[in-house]
C-alpha positions as CSV (number, residue, x, y, z in Angstrom):
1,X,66.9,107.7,79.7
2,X,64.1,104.8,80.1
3,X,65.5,102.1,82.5
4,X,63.0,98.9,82.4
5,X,64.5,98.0,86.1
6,X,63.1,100.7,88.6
7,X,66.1,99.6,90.9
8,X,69.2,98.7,88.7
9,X,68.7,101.2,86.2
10,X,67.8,104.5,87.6
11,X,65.1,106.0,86.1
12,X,66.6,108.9,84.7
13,X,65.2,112.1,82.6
14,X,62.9,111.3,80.0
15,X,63.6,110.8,76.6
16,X,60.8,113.2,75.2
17,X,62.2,116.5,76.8
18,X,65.8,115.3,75.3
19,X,67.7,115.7,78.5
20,X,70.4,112.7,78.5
21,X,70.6,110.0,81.5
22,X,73.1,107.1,82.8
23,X,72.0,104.3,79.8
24,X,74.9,103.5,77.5
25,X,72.8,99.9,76.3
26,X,70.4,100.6,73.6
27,X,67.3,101.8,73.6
28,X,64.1,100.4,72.2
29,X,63.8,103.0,68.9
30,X,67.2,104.3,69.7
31,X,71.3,103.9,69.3
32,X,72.9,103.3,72.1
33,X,74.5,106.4,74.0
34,X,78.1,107.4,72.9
35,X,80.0,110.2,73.3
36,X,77.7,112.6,72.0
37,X,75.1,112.5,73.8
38,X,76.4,111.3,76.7
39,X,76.6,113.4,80.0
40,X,80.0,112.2,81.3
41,X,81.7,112.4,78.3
42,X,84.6,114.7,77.9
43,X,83.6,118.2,77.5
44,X,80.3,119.6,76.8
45,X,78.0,117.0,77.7
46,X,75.6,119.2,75.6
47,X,77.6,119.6,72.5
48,X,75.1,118.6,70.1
49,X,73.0,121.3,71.6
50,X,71.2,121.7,74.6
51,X,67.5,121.0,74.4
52,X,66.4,123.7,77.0
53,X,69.0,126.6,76.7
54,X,68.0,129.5,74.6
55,X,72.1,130.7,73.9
56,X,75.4,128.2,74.1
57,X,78.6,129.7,74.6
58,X,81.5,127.7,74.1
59,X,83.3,127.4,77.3
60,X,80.7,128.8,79.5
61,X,79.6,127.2,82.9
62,X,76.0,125.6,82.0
63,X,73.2,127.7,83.5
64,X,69.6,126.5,83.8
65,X,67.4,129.2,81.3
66,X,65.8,132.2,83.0
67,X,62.5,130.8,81.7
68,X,60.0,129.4,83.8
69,X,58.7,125.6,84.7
70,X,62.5,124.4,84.9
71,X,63.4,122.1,87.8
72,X,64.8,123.5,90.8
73,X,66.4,122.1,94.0
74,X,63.3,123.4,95.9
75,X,61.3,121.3,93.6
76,X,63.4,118.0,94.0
77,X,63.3,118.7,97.8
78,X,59.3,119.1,97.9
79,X,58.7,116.1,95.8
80,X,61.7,114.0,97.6
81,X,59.5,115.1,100.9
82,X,56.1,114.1,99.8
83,X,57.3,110.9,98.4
84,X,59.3,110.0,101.8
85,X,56.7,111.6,103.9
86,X,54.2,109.0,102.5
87,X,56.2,106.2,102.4
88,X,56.8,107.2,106.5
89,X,53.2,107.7,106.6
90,X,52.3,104.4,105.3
91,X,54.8,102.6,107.4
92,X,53.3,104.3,110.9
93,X,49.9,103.3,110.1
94,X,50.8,99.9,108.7
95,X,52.9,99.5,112.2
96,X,50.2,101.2,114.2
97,X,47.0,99.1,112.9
98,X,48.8,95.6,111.7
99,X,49.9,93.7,114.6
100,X,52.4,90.7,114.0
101,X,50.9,88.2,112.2
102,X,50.8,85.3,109.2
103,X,48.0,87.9,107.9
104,X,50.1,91.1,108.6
105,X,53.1,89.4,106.8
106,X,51.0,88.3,103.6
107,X,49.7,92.1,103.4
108,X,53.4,92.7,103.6
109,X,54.4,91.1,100.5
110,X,51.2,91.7,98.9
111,X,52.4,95.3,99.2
112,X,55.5,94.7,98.0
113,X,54.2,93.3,94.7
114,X,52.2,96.4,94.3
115,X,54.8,98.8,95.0
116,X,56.8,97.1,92.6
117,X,54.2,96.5,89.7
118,X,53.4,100.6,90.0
119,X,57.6,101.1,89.8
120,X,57.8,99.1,87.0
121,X,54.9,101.0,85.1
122,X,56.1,104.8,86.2
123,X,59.8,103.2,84.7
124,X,58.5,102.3,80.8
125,X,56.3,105.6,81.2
126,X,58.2,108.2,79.3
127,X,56.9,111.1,81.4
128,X,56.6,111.1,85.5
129,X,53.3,110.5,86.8
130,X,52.6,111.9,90.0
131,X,50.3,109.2,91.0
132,X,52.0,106.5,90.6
133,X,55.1,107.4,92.3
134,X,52.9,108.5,95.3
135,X,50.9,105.5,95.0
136,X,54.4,103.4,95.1
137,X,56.0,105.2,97.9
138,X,52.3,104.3,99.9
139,X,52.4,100.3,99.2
140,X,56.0,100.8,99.6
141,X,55.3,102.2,103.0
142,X,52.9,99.6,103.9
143,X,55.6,96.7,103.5
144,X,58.0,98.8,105.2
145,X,55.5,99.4,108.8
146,X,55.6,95.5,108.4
147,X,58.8,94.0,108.3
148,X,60.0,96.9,110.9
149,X,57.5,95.5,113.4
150,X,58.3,92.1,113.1
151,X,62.4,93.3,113.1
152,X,61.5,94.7,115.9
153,X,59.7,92.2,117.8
154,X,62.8,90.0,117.5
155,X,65.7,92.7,117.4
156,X,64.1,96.0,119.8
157,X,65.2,99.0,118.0
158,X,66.3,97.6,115.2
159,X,64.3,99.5,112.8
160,X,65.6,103.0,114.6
161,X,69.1,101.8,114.6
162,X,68.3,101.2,110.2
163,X,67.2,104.6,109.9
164,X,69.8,106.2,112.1
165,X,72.1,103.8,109.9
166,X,70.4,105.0,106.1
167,X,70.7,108.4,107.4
168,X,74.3,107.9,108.0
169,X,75.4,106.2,104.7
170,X,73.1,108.7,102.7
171,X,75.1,112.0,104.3
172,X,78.6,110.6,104.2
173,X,77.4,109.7,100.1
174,X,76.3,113.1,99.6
175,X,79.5,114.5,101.3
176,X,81.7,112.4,99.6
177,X,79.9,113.6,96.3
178,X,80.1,117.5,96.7
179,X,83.9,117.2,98.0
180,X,84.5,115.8,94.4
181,X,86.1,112.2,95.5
182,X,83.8,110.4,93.5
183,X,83.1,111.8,89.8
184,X,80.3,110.1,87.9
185,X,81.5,109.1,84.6
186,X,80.2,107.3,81.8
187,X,83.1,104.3,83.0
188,X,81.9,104.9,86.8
189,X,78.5,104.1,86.1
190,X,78.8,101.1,83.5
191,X,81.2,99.5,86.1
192,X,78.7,100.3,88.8
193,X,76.0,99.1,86.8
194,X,77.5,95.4,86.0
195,X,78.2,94.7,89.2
196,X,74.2,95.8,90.3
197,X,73.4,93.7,87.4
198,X,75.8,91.0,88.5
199,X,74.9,90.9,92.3
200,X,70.9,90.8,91.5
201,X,71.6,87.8,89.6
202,X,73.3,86.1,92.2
203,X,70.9,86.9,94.3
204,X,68.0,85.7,92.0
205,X,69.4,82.1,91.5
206,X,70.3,81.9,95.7
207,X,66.9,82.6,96.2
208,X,65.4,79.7,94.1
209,X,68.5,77.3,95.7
210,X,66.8,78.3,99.0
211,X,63.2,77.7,97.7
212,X,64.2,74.3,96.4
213,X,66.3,74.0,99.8
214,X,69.6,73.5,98.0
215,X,70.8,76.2,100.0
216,X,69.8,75.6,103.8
217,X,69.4,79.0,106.2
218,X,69.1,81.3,103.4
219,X,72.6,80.6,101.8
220,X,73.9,83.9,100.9
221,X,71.5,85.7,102.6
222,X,71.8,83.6,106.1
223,X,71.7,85.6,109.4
224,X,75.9,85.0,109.8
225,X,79.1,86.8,108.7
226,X,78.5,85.8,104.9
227,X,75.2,87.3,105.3
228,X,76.8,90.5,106.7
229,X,79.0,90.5,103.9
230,X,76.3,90.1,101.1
231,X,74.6,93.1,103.2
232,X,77.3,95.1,103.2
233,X,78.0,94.8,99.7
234,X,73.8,95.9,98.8
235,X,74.6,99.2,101.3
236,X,77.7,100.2,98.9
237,X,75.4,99.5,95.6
238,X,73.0,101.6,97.1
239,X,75.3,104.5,98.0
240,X,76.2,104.1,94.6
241,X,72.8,105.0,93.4
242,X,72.6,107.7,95.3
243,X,75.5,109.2,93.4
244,X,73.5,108.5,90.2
245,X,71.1,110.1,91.7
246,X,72.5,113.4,92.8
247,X,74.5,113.4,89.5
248,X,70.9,113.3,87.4
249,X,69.4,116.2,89.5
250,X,72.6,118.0,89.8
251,X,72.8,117.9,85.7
252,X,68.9,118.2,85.7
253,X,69.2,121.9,87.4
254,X,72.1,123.1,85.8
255,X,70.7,121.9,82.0
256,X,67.2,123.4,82.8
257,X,65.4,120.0,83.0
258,X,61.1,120.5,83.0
259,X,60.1,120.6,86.7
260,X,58.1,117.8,86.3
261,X,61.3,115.9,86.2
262,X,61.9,116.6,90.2
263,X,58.4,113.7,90.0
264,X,61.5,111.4,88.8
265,X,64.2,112.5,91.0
266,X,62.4,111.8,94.0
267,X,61.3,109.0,92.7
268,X,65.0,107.6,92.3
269,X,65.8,108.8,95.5
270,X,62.8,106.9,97.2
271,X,63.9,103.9,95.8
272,X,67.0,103.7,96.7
273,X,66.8,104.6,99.9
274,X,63.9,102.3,100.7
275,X,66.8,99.3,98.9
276,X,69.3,100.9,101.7
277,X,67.1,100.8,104.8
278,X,65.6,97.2,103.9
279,X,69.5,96.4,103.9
280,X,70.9,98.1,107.1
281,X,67.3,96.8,108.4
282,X,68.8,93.0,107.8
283,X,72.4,94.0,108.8
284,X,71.6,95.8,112.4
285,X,69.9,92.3,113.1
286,X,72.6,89.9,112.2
287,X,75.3,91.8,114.8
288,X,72.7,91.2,116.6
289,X,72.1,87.5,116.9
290,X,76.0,87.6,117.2
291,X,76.3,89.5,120.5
């Protein structure tokens, strides 16, 4: 799957290898994805042959080929590190050597518009590039050192409290998801996806009502309860990216994805993550202001 929006869409396994992902719109060059095809529909979500297996057996548990240079769970946890590690690395040294300031916050969002031009191109690429996921998760990790300073300049230990919170939503998601209480279907993720879709545009026209100060105090995204709420409801969207996420790397190693492909699970995971601490960031400091 090619997503054209790095957040929304998860970025999923790329279209030259074969190996199926979350899109059920069409595709530039392509039909959209049914049930064949599909990896949540009924059955074999290989049924029309998978790609990277040498035998099928009807009925048989799907198990990655014996061949080497297929994705592992090592490799999605080495490349998941790297990319995290320097996204931490960049926020330290952005914290460390940028002290609050009109400059500090300009390099900020400077940052930001990097990080999100380099998304944008690694999402229409068809195969991961290294460097431009690593060169994301740096801006992203720039912008990040920023806005936790000035947080926490205001709110003290507010950036701590987001990552203690992000490190809480991410494990009860991932525990959630192995105990089988949530089971990514085709449905699931459509839903999941309209209301992402939904909620960003929302978001998109409050944001130009508060530039043309329609809305006063940020409207929907004001530092009081309805704030919280709009918070609250970016945490779940994000937990629910994380399932997409696990889903494609679960499917990833049990299909025999190319281990270049970890480049793009990490990548997913980075993202949504960073979208869940920016979040919990905003949402530590508004029960904050109201103690």
């Amino acid at each position: 799957m090619r997503s054209s929006n790095p957040v929304f869409s998860r970025r999923g396994f790329s279209r030259d290898n074969g190996y199926a992902g979350f899109n059920t719109a069409p595709q530039a060059g392509g039909a959209a994805v049914g049930t064949q095809g599909n990896p949540y529909a009924q059955g074999n979500p290989y049924a029309a042959g998978n790609p990277y297996a040498q035998q099928t057996q009807y009925g048989a548990p799907p198990q990655a080929p014996a061949t080497t240079g297929r994705m592992t769970m090592d490799d999605v946890v080495m490349r998941s590190a790297m990319t995290l590690g320097t996204v931490a690395v960049g926020a330290i040294l952005a914290w460390a050597l940028l002290p609050v300031s009109s400059t500090s916050y300009g390099l900020a969002i400077g940052s930001a518009l990097v990080a999100f031009v380099l998304a944008m191109v690694q999402s229409f690429k068809r195969t991961a590039s290294p460097a431009l996921i690593l060169g994301y998760a740096a801006f992203e990790g720039v912008f990040l050192g920023v806005i936790s300073e000035m947080y926490n300049a205001q709110w003290n230990g507010a950036p701590f409290q987001a990552v203690l919170g992000t490190m809480a939503v991410s494990g009860a998601t991932l525990l959630i998801y192995k105990a089988g209480w949530i089971r990514v279907t085709a449905r699931y993720a459509r839903i999941g996806l309209a209301i992402a879709v939904a909620f960003l545009v929302v978001m998109a026209v409050n944001l130009l009502l508060v530039a043309f100060g329609v809305a006063e105090d940020g409207g929907l995204r004001s530092m009081g309860p309805l704030g919280a709420i709009v918070g609250i409801i970016a945490i779940l969207l994000g937990a629910f990216f994380l399932t997409l996420d696990f889903k494609q790397i679960e499917d990833g190693i049990a299909y025999g994805a190319p281990r270049e492909e970890a480049w793009l699970a990490a990548f997913g995971l980075t993202m949504t993550l960073v979208w869940i601490y920016v979040e919990m960031l905003r949402l530590v400091a508004i029960f904050s202001n109201n103690d």
